[in-house]
N, C-alpha and C positions, 0 to 999 in steps of 0.2 A: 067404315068411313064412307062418306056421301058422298059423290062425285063434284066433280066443281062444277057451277053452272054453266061453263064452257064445254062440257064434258059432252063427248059425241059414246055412240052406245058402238060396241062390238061387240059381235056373235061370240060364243068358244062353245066347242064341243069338247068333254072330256072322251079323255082313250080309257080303256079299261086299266089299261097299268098306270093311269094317275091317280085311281081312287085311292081317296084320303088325304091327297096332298093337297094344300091350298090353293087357292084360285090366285094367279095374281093381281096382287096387290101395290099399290103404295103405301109406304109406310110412314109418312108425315104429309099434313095438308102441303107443304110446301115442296113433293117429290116430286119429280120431272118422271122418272120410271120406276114399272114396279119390277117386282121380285121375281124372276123365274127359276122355279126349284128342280132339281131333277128325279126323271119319275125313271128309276131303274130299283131293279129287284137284288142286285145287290153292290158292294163297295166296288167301283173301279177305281185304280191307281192310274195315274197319268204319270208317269217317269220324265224328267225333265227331258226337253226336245221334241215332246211327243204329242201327238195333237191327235185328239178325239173328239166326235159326234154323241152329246149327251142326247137323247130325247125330255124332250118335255112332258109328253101326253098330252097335248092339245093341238087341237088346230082352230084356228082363230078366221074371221071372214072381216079383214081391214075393208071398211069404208072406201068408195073411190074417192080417187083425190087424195087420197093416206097412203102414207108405207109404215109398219112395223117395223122399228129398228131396235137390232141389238144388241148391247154392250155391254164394257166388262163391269165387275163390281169392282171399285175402287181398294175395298181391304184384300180382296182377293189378288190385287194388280202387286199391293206395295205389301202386303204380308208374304204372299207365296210365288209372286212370276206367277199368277194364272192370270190370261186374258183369254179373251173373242179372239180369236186369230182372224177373221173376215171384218172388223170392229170400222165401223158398225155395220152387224148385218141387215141386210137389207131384205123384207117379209112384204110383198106386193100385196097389191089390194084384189089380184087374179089365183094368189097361190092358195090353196084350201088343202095341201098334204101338213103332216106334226112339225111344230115347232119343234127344229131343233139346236144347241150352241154347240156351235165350233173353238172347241176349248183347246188351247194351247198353253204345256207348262214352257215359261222361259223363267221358272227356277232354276235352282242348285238339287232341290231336295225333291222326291215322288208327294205327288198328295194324291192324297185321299176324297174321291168324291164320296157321297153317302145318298142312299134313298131320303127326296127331299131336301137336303143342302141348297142351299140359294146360291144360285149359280152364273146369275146374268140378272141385266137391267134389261124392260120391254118398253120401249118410248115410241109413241105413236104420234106420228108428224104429218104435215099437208104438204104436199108433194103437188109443184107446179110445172107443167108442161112446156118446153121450149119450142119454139117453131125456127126454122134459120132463114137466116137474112143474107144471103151471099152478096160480099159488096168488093170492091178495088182494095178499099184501104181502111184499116179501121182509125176512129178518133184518135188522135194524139193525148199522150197523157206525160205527167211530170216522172213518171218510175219509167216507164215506154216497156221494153223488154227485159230488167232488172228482176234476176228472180236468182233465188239459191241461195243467198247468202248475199246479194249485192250491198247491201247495206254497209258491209264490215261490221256490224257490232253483234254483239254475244245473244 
């Protein structure tokens, strides 16, 4: 598939223990993120409660201005309790060590990772800089300090 003409270019180097897995990818012109599969040599079980570090076999050189983020896959969230536990993780445009997901079962049931299983979403975003303003008082607004649930509604 061809990049979108928005498309900004990143580095990857593969690790040796990703040979053969895919590059990721998207997988509909209309993806926000692609697919990151995990590069282990063999099955981990994750036992519900339990939160492990998959590797990827990549490291990736994000564009300044970008952060790498990422997140769970959706059939993985509502099929088995597996998420990102850090969601979304956060991949600096300074870090150059392996992509790696922090997988959290909040199942019932153990799953099963597999060498390769797509394991996470990789969305690559533009990341803008704050500077602060220190002032007295900030602008008034119609919510003011209404947060939590102020609303009342569901």
């Amino acid at each position: 598939m061809n990049p979108a003409p928005s498309a900004i270019r990143v580095q990857i180097v593969r690790r040796p223990h990703s040979a053969g897995l895919a590059l990721p990818a998207y997988s509909t012109p209309g993806s926000s993120g692609m697919d990151l599969r995990a590069a282990i040599e063999n099955t981990q079980e994750i036992s519900p409660g339990e939160t492990v570090a998959i590797p990827t076999g990549l490291t990736i050189a994000v564009p300044a201005g970008h952060e790498a983020q990422i997140r769970p896959r959706s059939g993985l969230a509502l099929r088995h309790g597996l998420s990102v536990l850090n969601t979304p993780g956060t991949i600096d445009s300074d870090y150059r060590g392996e992509v790696k997901v922090i997988l959290a079962n909040l199942g019932r049931e153990p799953f099963q990772v597999k060498r390769g299983d797509r394991i996470a979403q990789l969305v690559i975003c533009p990341v803008i800089h704050a500077s602060w303003e220190e002032v007295e008082q900030l602008p008034e607004t119609s919510r003011g300090a209404g947060g939590f649930g102020h609303t009342g509604l569901p």
